[in-house]
C-alpha positions as CSV (number, residue, x, y, z in Angstrom):
1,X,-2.0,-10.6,-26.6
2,X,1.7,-11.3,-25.7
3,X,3.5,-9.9,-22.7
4,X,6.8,-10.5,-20.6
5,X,6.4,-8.3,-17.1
6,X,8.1,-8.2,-14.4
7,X,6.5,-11.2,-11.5
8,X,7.0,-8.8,-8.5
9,X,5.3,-6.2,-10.1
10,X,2.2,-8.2,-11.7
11,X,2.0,-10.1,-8.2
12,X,1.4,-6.7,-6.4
13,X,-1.1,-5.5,-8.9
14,X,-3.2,-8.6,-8.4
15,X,-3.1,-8.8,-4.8
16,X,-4.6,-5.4,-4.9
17,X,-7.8,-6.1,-7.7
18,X,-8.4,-9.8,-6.2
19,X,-9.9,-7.7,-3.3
20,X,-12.9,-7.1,-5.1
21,X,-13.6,-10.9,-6.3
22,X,-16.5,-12.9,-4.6
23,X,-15.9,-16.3,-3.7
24,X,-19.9,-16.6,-3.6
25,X,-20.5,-15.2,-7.2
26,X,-22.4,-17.7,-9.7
27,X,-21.3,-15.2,-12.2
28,X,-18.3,-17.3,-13.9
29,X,-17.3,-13.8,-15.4
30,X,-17.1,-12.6,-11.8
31,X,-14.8,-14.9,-10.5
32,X,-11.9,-13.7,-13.2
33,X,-9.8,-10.8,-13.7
34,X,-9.6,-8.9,-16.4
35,X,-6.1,-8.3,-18.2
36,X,-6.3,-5.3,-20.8
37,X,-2.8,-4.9,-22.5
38,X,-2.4,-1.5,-24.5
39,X,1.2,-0.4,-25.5
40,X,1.0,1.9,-22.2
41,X,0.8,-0.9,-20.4
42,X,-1.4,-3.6,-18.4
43,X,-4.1,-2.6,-17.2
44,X,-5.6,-5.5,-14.8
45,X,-9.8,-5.3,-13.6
46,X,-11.3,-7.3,-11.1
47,X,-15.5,-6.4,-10.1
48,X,-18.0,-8.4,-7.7
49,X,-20.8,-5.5,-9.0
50,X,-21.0,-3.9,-5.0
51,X,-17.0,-3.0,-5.3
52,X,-14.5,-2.7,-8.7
53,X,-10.9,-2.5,-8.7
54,X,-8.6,-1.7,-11.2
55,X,-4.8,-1.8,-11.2
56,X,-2.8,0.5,-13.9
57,X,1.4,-1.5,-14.7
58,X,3.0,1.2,-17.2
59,X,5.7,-0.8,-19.0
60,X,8.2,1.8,-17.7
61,X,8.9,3.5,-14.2
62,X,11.7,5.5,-12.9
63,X,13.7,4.1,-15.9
64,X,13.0,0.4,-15.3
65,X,11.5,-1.8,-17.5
66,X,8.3,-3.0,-16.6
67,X,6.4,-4.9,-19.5
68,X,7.9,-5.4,-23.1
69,X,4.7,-5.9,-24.9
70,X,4.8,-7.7,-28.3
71,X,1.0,-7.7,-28.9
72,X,-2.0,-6.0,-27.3
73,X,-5.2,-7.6,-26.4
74,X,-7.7,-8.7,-23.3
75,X,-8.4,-11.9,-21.7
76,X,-10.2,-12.9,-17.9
77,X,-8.2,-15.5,-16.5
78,X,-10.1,-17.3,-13.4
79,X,-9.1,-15.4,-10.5
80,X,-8.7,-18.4,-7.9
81,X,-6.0,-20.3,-10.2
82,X,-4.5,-17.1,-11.4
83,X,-3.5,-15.6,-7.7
84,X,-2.1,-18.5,-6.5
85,X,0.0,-19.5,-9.6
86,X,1.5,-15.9,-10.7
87,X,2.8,-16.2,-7.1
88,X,4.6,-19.0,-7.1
89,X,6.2,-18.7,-10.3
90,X,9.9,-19.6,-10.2
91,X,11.4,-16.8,-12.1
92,X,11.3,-12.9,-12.0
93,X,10.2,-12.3,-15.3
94,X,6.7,-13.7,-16.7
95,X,5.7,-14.3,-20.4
96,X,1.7,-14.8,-21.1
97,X,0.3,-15.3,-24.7
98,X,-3.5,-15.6,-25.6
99,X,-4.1,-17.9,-28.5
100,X,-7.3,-18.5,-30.2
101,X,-10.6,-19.3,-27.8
102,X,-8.7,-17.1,-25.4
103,X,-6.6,-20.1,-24.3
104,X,-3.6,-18.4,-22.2
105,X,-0.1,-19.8,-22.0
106,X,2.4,-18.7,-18.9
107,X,5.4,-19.3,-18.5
108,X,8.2,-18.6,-16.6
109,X,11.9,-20.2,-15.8
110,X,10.8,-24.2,-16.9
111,X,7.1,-23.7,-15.6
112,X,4.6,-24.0,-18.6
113,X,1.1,-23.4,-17.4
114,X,-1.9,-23.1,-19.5
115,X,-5.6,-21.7,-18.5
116,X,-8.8,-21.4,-20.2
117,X,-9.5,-17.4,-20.4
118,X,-13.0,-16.2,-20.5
119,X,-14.2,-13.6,-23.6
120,X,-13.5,-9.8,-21.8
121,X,-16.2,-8.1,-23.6
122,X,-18.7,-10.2,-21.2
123,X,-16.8,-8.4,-18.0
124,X,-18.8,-5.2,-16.6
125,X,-17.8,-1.7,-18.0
126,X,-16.9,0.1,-14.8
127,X,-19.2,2.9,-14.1
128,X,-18.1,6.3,-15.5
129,X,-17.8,8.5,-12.8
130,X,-17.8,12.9,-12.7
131,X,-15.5,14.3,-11.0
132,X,-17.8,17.7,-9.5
133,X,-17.9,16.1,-5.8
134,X,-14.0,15.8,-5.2
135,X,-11.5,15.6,-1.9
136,X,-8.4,14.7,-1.1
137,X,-7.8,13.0,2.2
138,X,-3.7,11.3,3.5
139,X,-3.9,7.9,3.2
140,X,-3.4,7.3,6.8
141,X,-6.1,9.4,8.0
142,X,-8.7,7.6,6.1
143,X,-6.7,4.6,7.2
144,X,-7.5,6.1,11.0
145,X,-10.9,7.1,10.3
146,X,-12.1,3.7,8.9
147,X,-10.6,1.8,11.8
148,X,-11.8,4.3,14.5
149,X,-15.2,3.7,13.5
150,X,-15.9,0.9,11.2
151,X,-16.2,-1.8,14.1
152,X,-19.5,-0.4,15.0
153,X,-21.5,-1.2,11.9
154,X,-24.0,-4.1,12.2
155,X,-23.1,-7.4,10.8
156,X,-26.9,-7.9,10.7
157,X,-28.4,-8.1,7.1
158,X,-31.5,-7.5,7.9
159,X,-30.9,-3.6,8.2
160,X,-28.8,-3.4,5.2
161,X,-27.8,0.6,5.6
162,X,-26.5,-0.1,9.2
163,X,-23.6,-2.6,7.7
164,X,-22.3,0.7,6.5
165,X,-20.4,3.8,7.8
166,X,-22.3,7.2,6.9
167,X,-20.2,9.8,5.6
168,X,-20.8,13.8,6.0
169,X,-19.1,16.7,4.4
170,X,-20.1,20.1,5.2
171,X,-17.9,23.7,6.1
172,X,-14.4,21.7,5.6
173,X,-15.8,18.8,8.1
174,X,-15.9,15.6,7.2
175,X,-17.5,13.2,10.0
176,X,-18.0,9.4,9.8
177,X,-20.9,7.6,11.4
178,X,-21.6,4.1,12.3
179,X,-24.0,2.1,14.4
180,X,-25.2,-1.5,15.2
181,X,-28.3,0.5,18.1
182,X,-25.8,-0.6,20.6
183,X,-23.2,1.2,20.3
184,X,-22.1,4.6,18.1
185,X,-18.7,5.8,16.7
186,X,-17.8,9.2,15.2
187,X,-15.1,10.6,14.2
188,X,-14.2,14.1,12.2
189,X,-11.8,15.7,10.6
190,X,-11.4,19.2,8.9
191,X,-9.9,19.0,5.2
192,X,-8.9,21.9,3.8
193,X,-10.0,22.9,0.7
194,X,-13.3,21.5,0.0
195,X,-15.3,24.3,0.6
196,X,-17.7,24.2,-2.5
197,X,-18.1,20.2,-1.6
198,X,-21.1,19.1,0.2
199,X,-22.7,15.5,0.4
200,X,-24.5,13.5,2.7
201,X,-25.9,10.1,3.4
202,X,-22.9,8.9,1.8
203,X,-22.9,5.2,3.3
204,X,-20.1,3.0,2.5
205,X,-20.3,-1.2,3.4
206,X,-18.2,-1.2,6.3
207,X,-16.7,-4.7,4.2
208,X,-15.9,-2.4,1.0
209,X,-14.1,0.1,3.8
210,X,-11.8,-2.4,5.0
211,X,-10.4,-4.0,1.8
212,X,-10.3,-0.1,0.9
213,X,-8.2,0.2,3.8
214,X,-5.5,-3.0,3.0
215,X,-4.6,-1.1,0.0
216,X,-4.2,2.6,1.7
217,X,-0.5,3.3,2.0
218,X,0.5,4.2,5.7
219,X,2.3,6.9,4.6
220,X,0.6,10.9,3.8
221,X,-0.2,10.3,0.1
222,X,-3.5,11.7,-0.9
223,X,-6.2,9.7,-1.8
224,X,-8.6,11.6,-4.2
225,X,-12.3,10.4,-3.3
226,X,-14.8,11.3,-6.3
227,X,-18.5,10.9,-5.0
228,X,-21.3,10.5,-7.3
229,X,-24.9,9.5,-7.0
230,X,-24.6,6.1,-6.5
231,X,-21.0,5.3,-6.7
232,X,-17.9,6.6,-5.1
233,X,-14.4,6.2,-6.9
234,X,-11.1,6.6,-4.7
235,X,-8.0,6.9,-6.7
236,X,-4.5,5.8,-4.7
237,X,-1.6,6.1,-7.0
238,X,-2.3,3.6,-9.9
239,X,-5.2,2.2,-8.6
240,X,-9.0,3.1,-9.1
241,X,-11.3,1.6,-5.9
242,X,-15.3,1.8,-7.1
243,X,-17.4,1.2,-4.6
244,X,-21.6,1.3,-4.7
245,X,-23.5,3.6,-1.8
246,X,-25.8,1.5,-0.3
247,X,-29.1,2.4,-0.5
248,X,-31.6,3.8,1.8
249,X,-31.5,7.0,4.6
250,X,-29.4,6.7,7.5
251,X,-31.0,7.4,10.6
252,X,-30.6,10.9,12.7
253,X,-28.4,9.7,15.7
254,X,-27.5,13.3,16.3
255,X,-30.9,13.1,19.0
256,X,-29.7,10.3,20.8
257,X,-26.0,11.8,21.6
258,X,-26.3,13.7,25.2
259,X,-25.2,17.0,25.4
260,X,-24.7,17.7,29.4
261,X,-23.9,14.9,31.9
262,X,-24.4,13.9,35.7
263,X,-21.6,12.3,35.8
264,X,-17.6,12.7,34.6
265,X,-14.9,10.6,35.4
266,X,-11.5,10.8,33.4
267,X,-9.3,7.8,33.7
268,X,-6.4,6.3,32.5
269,X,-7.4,4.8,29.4
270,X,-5.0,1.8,29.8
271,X,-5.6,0.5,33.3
272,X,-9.0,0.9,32.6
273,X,-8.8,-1.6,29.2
274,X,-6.8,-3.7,31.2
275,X,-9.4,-4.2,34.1
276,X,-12.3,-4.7,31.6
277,X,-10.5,-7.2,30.3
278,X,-9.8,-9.0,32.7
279,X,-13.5,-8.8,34.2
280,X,-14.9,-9.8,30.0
281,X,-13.0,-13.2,31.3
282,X,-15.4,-14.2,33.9
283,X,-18.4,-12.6,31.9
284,X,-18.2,-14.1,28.9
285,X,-18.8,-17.4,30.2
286,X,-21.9,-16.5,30.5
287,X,-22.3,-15.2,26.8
288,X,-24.3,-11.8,28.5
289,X,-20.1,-10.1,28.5
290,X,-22.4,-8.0,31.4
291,X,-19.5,-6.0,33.3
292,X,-20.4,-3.5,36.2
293,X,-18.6,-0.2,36.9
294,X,-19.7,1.9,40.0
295,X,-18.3,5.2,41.7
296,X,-17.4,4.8,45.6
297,X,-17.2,6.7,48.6
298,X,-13.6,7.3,48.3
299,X,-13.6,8.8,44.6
300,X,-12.4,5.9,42.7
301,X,-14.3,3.4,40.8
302,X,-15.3,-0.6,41.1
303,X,-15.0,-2.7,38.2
304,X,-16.6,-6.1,38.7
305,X,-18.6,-9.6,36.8
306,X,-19.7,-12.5,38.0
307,X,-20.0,-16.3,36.7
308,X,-22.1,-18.6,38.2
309,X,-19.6,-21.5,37.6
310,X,-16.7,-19.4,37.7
311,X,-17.1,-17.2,40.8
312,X,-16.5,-13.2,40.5
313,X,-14.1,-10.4,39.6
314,X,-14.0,-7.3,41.4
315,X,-11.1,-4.3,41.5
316,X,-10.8,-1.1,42.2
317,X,-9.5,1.7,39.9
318,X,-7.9,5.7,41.1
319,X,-9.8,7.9,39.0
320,X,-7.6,10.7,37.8
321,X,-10.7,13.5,37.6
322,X,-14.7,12.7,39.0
323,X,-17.3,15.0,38.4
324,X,-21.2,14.8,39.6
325,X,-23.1,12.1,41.0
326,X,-22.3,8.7,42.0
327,X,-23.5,6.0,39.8
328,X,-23.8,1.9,39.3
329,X,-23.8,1.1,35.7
330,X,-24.4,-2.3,33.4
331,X,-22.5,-2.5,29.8
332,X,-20.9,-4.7,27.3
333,X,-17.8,-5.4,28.2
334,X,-16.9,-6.5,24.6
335,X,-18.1,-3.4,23.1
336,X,-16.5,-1.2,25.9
337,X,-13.3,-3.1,24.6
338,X,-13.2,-2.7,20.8
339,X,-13.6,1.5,22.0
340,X,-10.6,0.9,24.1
341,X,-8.4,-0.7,21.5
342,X,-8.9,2.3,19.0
343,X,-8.0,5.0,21.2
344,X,-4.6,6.1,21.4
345,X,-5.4,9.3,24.3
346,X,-3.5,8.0,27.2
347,X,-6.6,9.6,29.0
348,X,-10.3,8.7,29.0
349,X,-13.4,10.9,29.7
350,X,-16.6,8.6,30.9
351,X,-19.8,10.7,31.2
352,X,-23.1,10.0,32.3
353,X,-26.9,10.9,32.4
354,X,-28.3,8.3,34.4
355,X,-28.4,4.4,35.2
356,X,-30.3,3.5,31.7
357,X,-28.6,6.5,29.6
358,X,-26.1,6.1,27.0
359,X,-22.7,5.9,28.3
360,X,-20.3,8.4,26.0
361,X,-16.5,7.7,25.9
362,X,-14.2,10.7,24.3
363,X,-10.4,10.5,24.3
364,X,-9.3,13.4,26.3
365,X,-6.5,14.4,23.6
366,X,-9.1,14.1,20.4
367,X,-11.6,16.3,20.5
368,X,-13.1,15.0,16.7
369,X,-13.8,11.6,18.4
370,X,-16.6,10.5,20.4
371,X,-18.2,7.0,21.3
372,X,-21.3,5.9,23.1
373,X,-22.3,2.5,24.4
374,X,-26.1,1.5,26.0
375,X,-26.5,0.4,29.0
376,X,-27.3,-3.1,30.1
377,X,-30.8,-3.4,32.8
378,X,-29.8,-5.7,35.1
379,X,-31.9,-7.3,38.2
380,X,-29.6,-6.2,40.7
């Protein structure tokens, strides 16, 4: 294998595949990525078995050349040496040359560099994926969905399939779930199109979901998401993103999601974040983050906590619409927060059943968002 290609170009290719390398793999094959050069092109692989990532560098675009290949061939170059070093190259233009024993010389401007390559026929064959379960989604609305629900999987091991986000698709819908039993996000959206698609118990490692989402483009470029019985493969542009469902059924949280309230209040989604936050000072110092919101006589609401040490914070907030019965209510102020930090409505519906009922929070401008939040039992 010899190659000159463009630095810029290889640089933005392996910033994209590194995403799937484990820096806990014992797997030395694992820890490289895999450089396949055809007279199309370089072709560069990078897999940690859960997620696989493969970056496509034609040797032309729009007229410019790319790569000027003078042999073809594979190598896997140690991923930890190879990201670092490609980036600080001196010149624009990198040459690379595999030898015998898959020794690889780089060079570039007066840099010489030589690395130990690995045999590529030990790497993983990607899985081989149909295409019968297909959709196309923008970029930035998956971009949106992940981050509007992916901070409420669990980061606890223990129940594997809640680290994920569960993914629907029926009638046009396509809804993500995720849970920690605290706290529940959802969030829809209605894609054209897919009529004759249907899945379900589709969970994605809410991990896999955020590198997926570093390599999104902001912009409306479809993503084509191909979902198979164990696998799903998203293709963006010139790069394929494998990632393995996680096993196991997701449970039905459709039963624990209220469908009439005792209580309403719509507030101003800003002031509100702003008084939490300032009462999650005084109540994380006691590491409970146990902040108290209750209606009062003259229609507007108290937000207060308490430290022992500290001393207490207490303020009152207009309420722009209240509804039902009064109520005093315990949460988490931290997870009241990560809900207010994903939603742009400039309004906030709070509802209600009861004291020790789930609280529901939906953006008054989104109606294909919804999140809910248990309680906290306090003494008083």
């Amino acid at each position: 294998m010899k190659i000159s290609i463009l630095k810029n170009v290889l640089n933005e290719s392996i910033q994209h595949v590194s995403k799937a390398i484990s820096s806990r793999t014992t797997i030395p094959i694992l820890g490289g990525i895999k450089l396949d050069v055809t007279h199309q092109g370089v072709t560069l692989t990078a897999s940690d078995t859960d997620i696989s990532i493969q970056s496509f560098i034609p040797v032309e675009d729009d007229n410019r050349t790319i790569v000027q290949v003078e042999q073809t061939g594979s190598v896997v170059l140690p991923a930890k040496f190879f990201v670092e070093i490609i980036k600080k190259l001196p010149s624009q233009e990198v040459q690379m040359e595999v030898k015998e024993q898959f020794q690889t010389f780089i060079s570039s401007g007066a840099t010489e560099i030589q690395m130990v390559g690995l045999d590529p026929e030990e790497f993983p064959v990607l899985p081989d994926i149909e295409g019968n379960q297909t959709i196309s989604i923008p970029g930035a609305l998956l971009k949106n969905m992940i981050r509007q629900t992916g901070f409420a999987i669990s980061t606890q091991e223990t129940t594997p399939i809640l680290t994920g986000v569960l993914w629907n698709l029926e009638n046009n819908d396509l809804k993500f779930t995720a849970t920690d039993r605290h706290r529940l996000a959802t969030r829809s959206a209605h894609l054209d199109g897919t009529e004759e698609v249907k899945f379900s118990n589709v969970v994605i490692a809410g991990k896999t979901l955020n590198e997926l989402s570093k390599i999104v483009p902001d912009q409306n470029t479809l993503v084509d998401i191909v979902v198979a019985d164990n696998q799903v493969l998203f293709k963006l542009d010139r790069v394929l993103f494998y990632s393995r469902i996680l096993d196991g059924i997701y449970p039905d949280t459709s039963r624990i999601i209220p469908t009439s309230y005792k209580t309403e209040l719509v507030l101003d989604t800003k002031k509100l974040s702003e008084s939490i936050d300032r009462a999650y000072l005084l109540s994380r110092e006691e590491k409970t983050n146990i902040v108290r919101l209750q209606t009062m006589e003259n229609g507007g609401i108290e937000i207060s906590s308490s430290s022992s040490e500290l001393g207490k914070v207490r303020e009152e907030l207009e309420v722009i619409d209240f509804k039902g019965e009064p109520l005093r209510i315990s949460f988490n102020s931290k997870y009241m927060l990560d809900v207010l930090k994903i939603v742009e409505s400039e309004q906030l519906m709070i509802a209600f059943t009861g004291m020790m009922s789930p609280i529901i929070l939906k953006p008054m401008d989104d109606s294909q968002s919804s999140y809910i939040i248990l309680p906290y039992r306090t003494t008083n």
